[in-house]
BAKOL-735328 format. One record per residue (C-alpha): x, y, z; residue in one letter. Coordinates in steps of 0.001 Angstrom, whole numbers, padded with zeros to 6 digits, always signed. Each point is the difference from the previous one (the first is absolute). Layout:
BEGIN
XYZA ...
! end
This chain:
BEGIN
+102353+128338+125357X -003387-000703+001812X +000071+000661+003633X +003664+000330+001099X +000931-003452-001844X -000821-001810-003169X -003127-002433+001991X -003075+001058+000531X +000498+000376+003820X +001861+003166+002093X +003106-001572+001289X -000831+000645+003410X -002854-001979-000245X +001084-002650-002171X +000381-002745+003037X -003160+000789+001269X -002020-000506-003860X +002048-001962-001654X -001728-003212+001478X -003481+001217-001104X +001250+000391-003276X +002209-002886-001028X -001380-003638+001142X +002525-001877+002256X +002156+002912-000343X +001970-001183+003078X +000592-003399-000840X +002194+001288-002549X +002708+000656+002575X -000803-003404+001315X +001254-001755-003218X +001982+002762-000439X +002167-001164+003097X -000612-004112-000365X +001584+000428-003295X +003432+001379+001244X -000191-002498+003003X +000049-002412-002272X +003393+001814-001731X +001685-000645+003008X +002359+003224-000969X +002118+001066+002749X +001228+003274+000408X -002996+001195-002608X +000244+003260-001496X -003415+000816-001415X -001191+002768-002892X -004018+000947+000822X -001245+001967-003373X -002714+001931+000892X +000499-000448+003688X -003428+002207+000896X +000020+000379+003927X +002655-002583+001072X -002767-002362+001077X +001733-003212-001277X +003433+001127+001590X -001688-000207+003302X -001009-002995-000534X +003079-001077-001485X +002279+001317+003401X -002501-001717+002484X +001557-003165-001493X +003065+000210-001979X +003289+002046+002093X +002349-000129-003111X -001600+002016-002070X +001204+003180-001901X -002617+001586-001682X -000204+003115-003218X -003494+000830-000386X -001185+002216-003046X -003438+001405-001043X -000194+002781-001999X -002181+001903+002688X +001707+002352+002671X -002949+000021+002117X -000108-004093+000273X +003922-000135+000647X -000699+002544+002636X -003035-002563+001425X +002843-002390-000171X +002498+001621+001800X -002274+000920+002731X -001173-003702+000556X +003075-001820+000086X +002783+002229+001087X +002718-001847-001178X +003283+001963-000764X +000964-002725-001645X -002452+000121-003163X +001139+001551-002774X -002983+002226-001917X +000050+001448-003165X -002856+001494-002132X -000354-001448-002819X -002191-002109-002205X +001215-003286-001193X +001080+000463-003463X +002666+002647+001153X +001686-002153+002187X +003428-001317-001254X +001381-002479+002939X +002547-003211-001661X -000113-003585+001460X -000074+001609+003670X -003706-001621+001426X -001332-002891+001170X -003592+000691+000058X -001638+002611-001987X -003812+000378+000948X -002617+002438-001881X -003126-000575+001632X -003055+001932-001689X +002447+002485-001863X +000488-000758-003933X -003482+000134-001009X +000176+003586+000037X +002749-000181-003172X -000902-000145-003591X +001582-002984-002108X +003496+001293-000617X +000911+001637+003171X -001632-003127+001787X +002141-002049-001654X +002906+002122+000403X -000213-000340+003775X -000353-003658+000070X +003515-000337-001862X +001350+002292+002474X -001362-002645+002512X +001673-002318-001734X +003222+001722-000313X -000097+001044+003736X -000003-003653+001664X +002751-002379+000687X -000065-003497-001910X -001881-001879+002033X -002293+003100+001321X -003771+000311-000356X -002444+002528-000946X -003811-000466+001199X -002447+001921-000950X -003734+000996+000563X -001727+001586-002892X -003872+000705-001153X -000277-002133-002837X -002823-000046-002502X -002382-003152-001887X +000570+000067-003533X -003135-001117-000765X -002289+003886+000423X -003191-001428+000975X +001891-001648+003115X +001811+003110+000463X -003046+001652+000749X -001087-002658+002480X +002595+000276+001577X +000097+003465+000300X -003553-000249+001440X +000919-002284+002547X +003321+001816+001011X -002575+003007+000336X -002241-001541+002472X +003250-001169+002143X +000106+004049+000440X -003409+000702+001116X -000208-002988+002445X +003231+001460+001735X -001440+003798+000090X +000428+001253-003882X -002964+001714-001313X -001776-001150-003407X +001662+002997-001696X +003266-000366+001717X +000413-003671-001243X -001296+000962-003227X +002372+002963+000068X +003155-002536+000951X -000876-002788-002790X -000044+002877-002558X +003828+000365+000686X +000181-002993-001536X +001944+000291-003508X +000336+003794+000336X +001967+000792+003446X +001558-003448+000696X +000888-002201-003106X -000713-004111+000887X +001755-002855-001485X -001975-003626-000871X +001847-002626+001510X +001577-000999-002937X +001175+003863-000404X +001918-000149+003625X +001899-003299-001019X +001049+001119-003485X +001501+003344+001605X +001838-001903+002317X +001499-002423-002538X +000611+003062-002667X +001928+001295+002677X +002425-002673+000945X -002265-002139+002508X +000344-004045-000510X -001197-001274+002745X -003933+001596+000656X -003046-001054+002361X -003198+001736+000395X -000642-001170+003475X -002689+002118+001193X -003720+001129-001687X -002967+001789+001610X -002571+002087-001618X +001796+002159-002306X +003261-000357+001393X +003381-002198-000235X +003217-000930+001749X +002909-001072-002696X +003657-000214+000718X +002813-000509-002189X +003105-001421+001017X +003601+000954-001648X +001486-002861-000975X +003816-000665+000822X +002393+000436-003099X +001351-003364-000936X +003603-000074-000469X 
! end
């Protein structure tokens, strides 16, 4: 495991990077949280996969008070960032990565922002059915993911340009060079069309890519209520 978690960054400086890294980065808690407004869930218990430093749960507490949270990433040093942020009792933790976990029709939102591009095929799609199987009818699972063209030659431009994104916001030549080599050999993208079939394979009806920036996506997937 590079660094003390499977991204490229330390975890105790993952808040401070991450925004020179990935563009927008912060807007995905934005949607993130306009999303479940729009649920209107009350009493929302809520599943983060690859949880990273609890960032989104502070977010999440500065506007929603019914709220119980389990937060899992497979890193003890970023459930430790975590715990020291939001000091919650409350919040259940457990290390883990997302294909292990085995939860049954218990969550309203499941979120996995930036954390299953780091699985190969089969364990990626492993985890999503244990999404899947972890939500109530009528819950919601949004995710962020890297995703990749599927044409190559716009694969590389994009590449480029998500490269020069770094160096404007402090990233070296090498170091941006360094972070787009990841690409397809640390962290394992998805085309578009790659995130929606996983979610349908997986039990997912109703689907909506509603976000898409550089090389980057927001999809959720809702589970549909079981007609009787």
């Amino acid at each position: 495991m590079a660094n003390d978690n499977t991204t490229p960054l330390a975890a105790k400086d993952y808040d401070q990077k991450i925004n020179n890294t990935i563009p927008y980065y912060q807007e995905f808690y934005r949607q993130t949280l306009d999303i479940v407004r729009q649920c209107n869930f009350s009493n929302i218990n809520w599943l983060d996969l690859g949880c990273g430093t609890g960032t989104l749960e502070k977010l999440i507490f500065q506007e929603f008070s019914d709220v119980q949270f389990t937060l899992v990433d497979p890193s003890e040093k970023m459930i430790k960032q975590a715990q020291e942020k939001l000091k919650n009792d409350s919040i259940q933790y457990i290390c883990a990565d997302s294909a292990s976990i085995q939860f049954a029709g218990c969550f309203d939102v499941v979120t996995a922002i930036q954390s299953h591009h780091y699985m190969q095929e089969d364990e990626r799609r492993k985890a999503t059915k244990r999404v899947y199987n972890s939500l109530k009818n009528g819950g919601i699972y949004i995710s962020f993911e890297n995703v990749i063209p599927e044409d190559e030659d716009v694969k590389m431009f994009e590449l480029l340009r998500w490269g020069k994104y770094q160096q404007r916001h402090g990233k070296t030549e090498e170091e941006a060079k360094a972070h787009n080599a990841r690409c397809g050999v640390n962290y394992f993208p998805l085309t578009v069309n790659g995130h929606i079939e996983l979610l349908k394979e997986t039990g997912f009806h109703k689907i909506h890519v509603f976000w898409y920036s550089y090389m980057q996506m927001g999809i959720y997937g809702i589970r549909c209520k079981v007609q009787s």
